[in-house]
Every structure is written in structure tokens, then in C-alpha cells.
MIDOSE-1310 file (N, C-alpha, C; in nm, 2 decimals, decimal comma, always signed):
residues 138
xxxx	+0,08/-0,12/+0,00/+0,00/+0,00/+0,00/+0,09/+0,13/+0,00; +0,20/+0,14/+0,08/+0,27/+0,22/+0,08/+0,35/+0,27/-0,10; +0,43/+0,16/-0,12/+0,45/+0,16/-0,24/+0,38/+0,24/-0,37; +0,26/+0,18/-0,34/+0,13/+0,25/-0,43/+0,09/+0,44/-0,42
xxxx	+0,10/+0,44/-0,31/+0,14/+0,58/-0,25/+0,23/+0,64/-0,30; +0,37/+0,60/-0,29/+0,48/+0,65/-0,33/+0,46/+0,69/-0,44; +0,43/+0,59/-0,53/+0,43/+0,57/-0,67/+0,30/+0,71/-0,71; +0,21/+0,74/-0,64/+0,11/+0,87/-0,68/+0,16/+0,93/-0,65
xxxx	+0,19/+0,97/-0,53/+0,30/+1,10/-0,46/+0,40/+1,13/-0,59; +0,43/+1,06/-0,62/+0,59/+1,08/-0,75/+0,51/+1,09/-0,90; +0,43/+1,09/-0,91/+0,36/+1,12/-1,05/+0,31/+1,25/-1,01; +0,25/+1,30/-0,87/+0,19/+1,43/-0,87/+0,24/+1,51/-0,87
xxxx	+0,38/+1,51/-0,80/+0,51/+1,58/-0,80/+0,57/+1,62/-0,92; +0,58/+1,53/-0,99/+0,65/+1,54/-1,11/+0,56/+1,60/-1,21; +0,42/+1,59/-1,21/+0,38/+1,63/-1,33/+0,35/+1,77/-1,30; +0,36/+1,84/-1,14/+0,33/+1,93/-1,13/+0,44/+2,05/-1,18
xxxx	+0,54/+2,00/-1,20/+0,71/+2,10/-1,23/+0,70/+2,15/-1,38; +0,62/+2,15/-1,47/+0,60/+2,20/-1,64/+0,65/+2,33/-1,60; +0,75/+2,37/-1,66/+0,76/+2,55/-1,69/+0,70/+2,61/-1,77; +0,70/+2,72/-1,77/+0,62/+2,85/-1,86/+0,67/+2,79/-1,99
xxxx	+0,82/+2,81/-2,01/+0,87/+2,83/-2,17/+0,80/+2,66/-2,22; +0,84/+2,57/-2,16/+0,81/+2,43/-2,19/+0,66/+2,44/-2,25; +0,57/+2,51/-2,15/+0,41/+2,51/-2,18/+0,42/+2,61/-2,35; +0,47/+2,71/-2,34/+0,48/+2,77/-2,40/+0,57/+2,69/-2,55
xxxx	+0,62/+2,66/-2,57/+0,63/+2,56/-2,70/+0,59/+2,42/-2,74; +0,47/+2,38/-2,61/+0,40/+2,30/-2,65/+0,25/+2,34/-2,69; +0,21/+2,49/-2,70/+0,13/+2,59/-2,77/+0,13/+2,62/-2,84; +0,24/+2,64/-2,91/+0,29/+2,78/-2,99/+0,23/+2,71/-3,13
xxxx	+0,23/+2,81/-3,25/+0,13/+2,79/-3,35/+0,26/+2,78/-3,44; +0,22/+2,61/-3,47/+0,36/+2,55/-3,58/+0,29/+2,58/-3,73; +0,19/+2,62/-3,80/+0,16/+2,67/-3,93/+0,25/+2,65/-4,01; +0,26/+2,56/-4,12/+0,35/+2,56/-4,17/+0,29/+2,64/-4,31
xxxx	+0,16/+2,73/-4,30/+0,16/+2,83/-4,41/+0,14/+2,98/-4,38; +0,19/+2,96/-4,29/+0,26/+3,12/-4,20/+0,32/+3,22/-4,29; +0,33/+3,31/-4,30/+0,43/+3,35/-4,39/+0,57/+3,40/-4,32; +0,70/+3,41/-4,32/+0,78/+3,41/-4,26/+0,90/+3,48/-4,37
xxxx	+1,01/+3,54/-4,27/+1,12/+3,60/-4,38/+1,20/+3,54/-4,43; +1,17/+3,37/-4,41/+1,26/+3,23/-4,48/+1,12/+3,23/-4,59; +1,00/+3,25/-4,54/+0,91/+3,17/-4,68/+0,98/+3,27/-4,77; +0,93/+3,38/-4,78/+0,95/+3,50/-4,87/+1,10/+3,48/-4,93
xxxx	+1,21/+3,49/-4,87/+1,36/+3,49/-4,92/+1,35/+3,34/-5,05; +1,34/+3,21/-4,93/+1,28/+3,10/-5,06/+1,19/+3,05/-5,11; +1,06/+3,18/-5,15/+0,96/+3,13/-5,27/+0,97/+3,24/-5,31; +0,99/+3,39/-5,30/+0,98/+3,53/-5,43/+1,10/+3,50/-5,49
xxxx	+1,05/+3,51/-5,65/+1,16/+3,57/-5,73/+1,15/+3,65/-5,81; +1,21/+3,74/-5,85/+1,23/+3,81/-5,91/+1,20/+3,71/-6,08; +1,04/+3,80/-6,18/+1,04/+3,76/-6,28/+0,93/+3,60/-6,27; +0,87/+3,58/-6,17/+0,79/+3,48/-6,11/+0,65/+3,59/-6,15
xxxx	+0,57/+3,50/-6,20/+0,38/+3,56/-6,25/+0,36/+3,56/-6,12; +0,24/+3,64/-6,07/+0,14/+3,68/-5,97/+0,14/+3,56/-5,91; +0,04/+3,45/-6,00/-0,03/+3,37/-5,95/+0,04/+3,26/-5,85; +0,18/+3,26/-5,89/+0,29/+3,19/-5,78/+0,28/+3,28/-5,66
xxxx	+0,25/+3,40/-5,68/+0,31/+3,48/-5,58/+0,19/+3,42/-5,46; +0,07/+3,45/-5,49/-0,10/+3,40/-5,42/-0,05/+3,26/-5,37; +0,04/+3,21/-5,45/+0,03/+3,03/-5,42/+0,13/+3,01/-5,28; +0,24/+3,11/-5,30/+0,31/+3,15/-5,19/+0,28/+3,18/-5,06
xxxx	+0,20/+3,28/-5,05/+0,20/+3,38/-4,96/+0,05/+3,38/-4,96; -0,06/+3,37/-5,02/-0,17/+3,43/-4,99/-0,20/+3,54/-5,05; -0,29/+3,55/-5,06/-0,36/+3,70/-5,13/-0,29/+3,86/-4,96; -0,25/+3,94/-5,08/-0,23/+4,04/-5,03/-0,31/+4,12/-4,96
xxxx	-0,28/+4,18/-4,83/-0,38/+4,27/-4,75/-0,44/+4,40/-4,83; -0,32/+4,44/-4,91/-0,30/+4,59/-5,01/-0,28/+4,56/-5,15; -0,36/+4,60/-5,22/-0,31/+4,62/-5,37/-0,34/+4,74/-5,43; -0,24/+4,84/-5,43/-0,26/+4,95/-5,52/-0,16/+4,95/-5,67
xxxx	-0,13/+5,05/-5,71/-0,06/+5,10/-5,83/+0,06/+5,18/-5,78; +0,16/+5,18/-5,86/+0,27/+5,26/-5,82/+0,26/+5,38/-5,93; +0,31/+5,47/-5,99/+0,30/+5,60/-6,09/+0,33/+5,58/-6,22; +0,33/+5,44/-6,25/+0,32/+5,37/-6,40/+0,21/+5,30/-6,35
xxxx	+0,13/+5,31/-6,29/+0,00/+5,25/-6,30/+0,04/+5,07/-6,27; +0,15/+4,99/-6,25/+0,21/+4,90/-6,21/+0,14/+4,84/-6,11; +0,10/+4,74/-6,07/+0,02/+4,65/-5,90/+0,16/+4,61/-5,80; +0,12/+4,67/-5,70/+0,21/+4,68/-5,57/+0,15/+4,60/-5,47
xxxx	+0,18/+4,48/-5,44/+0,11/+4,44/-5,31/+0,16/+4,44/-5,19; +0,12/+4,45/-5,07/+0,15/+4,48/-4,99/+0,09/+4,36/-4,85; +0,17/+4,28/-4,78/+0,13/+4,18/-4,69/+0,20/+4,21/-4,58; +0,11/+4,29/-4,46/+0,14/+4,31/-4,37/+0,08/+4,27/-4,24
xxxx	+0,13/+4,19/-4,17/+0,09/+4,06/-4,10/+0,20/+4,07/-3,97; +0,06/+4,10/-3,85/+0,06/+4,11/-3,69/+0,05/+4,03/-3,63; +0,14/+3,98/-3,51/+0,12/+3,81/-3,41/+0,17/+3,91/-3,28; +0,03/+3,85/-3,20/+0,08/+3,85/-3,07/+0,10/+3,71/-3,02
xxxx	+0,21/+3,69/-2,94/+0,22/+3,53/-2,91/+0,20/+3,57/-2,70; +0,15/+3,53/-2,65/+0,09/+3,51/-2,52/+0,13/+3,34/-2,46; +0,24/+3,34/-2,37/+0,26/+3,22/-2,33/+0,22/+3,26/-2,14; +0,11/+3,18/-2,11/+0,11/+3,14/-1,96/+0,09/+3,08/-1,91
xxxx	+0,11/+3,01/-1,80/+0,18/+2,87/-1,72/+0,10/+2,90/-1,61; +0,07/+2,85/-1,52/-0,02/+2,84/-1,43/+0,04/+2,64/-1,37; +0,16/+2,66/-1,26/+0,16/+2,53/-1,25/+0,16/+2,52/-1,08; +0,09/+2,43/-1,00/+0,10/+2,41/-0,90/+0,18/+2,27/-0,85
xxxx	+0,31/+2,28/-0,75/+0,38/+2,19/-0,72/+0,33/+2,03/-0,69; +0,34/+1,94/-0,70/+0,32/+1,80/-0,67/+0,30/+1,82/-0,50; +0,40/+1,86/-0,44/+0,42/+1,88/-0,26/+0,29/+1,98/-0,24; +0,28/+2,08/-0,26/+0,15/+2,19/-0,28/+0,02/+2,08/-0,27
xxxx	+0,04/+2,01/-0,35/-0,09/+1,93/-0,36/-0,10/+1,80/-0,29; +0,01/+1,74/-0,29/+0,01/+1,68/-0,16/-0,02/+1,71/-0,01; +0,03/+1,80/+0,02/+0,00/+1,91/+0,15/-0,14/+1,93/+0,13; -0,22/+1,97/+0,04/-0,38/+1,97/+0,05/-0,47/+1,89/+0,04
xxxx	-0,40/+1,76/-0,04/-0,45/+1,63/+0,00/-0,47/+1,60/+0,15; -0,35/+1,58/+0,18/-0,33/+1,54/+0,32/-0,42/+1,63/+0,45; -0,47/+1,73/+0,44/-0,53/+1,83/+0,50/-0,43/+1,92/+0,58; -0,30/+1,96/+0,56/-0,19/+1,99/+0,63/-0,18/+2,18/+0,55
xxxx	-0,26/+2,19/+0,46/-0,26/+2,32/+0,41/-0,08/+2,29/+0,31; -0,11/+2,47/+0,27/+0,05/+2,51/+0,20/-0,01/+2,51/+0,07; +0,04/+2,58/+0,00/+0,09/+2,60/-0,13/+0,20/+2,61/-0,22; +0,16/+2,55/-0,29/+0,30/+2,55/-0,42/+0,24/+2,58/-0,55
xxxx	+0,21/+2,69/-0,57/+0,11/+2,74/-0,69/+0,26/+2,85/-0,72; +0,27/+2,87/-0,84/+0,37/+2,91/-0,93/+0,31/+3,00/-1,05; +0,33/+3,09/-1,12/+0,31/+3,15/-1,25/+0,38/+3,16/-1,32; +0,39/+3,20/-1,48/+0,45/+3,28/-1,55/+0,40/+3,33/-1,68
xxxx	+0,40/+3,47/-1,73/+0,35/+3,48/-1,89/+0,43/+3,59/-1,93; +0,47/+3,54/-2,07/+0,51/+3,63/-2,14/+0,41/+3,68/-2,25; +0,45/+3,80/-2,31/+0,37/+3,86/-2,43/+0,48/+3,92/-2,51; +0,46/+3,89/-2,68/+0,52/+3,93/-2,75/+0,43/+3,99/-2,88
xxxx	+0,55/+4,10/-2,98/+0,43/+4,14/-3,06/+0,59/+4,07/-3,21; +0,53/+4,05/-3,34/+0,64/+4,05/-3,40/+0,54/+4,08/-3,57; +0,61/+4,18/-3,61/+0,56/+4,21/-3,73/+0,64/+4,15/-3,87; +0,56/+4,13/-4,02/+0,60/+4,15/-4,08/+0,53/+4,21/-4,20
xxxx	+0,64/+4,26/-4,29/+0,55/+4,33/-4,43/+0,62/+4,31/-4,54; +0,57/+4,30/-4,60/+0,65/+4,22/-4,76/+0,56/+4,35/-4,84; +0,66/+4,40/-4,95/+0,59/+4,44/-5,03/+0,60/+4,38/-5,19; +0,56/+4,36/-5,29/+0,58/+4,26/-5,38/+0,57/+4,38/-5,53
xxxx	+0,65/+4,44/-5,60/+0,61/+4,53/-5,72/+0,65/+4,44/-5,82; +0,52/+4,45/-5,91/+0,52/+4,37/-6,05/+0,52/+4,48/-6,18; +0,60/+4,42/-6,30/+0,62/+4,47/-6,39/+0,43/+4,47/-6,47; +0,45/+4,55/-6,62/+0,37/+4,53/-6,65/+0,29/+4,40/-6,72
xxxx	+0,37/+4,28/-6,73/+0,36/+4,15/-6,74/+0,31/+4,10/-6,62; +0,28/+4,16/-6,52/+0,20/+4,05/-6,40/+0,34/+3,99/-6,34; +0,44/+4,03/-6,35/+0,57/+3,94/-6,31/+0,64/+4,01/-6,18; +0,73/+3,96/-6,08/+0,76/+4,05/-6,02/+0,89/+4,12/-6,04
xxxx	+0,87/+4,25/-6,08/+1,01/+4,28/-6,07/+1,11/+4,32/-5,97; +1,04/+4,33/-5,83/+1,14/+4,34/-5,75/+1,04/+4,32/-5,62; +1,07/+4,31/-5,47/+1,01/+4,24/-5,36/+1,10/+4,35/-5,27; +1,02/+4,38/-5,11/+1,13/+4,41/-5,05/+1,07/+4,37/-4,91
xxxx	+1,12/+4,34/-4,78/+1,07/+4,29/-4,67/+1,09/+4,36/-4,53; +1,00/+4,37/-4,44/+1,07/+4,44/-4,32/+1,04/+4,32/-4,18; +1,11/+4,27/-4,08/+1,04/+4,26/-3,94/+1,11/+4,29/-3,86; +0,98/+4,28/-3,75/+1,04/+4,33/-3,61/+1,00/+4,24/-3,47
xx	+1,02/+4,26/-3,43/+0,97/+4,12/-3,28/+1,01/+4,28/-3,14; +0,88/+4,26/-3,11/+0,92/+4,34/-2,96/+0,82/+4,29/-2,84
């Protein structure tokens, strides 16, 4: 009986120790059609039709004209990433089992903002003639 004990005591303990960051990349949003400053560097090229460009990246937020009347698109794309942890110790809970009181309750959150914006200018063939990109993470 004791044994059996132990053996719960050590699973409640243990599973109560998860860290923030740990929680936090077992959250996080793996998208593999995200757009990123790896997609953009290898899928735009220079001289690639529109329609690759959509196939890439998605339809643009902005499409205007530059002063030859040319299509400029513009993909500008906001993430807040919110990681919080909320973990209570195995002993903490033990201790409240037992009726003995105490706490082992723990927090943590982070908040981040990370931007990016691609702008895409195409010749008058629907082609791109030139791309340029900005991000930021704060």
C-alpha cells in the first residue's frame, strides 16, 4: 500500500514541475503556411507571374498602383504570441490532500508582438520585378 502511495506521490510531483517556456512551445502555433522572412527569401523571385506569388504567400492585404500604373502588393501581418503557465507543485498538492494546508502554486507569462510586411512590385507582365521585406519582434 505504501508503495502504491509513493508511486502517486511521484507522478503528482512530477507532473506538477512544467515550466512557462516548456508550456509555452507546447502551444505555440507551428503553421507551416505562415508566412515568414525564410518563406519569402525562398519562394519570391524576381520575374515569377502573380499567380505563384498567391500560391506562396496568400492573397495580399493591399493592392494598389505605383505611378506607371504598375500593382504593388503589400502583406502586412501582426502576431501576438501570449505564453502562460499556471503550475501548481506536486508537494503543494500533496500538502492539500493530506489536510496539512501550504501552497506551491507558481506563474508565468510572457507577451510578445512580431511584425512583418512584404511588399511585392510587379512589372507590367504581372511578373515580379522586385520584392522588399521588413520585421520586427518586440
Amino acid at each position: 500500500m505504501s508503495k502504491i502511495l509513493f508511486i502517486i506521490f511521484s507522478m503528482v510531483f512530477i507532473s506538477g514541475c512544467a515550466s512557462a517556456s516548456r508550456h509555452s512551445d507546447l502551444t505555440r502555433d507551428n503553421k507551416t503556411d505562415r508566412i515568414t522572412v525564410g518563406k519569402v527569401q525562398k519562394e519570391i523571385k524576381i520575374g515569377m507571374p502573380s499567380s505563384q506569388v498567391i500560391e506562396a504567400l496568400g492573397s495580399p492585404n493591399i493592392v494598389t498602383t505605383d505611378e506607371e500604373r504598375r500593382e504593388v502588393w503589400v502583406y502586412d501581418k501582426i502576431a501576438t504570441d501570449v505564453s502562460y503557465s499556471n503550475s501548481e507543485s506536486g508537494a503543494g498538492v500533496w500538502l492539500l490532500i493530506m489536510g496539512v494546508g501550504g501552497s506551491g502554486r507558481s506563474g508565468s507569462q510572457s507577451t510578445s508582438q512580431r511584425t512583418l510586411t512584404v511588399v511585392v512590385k510587379f512589372d507590367t507582365d504581372k511578373k515580379v520585378r522586385d520584392f522588399a521585406y521588413h520585421s520586427s519582434t518586440f
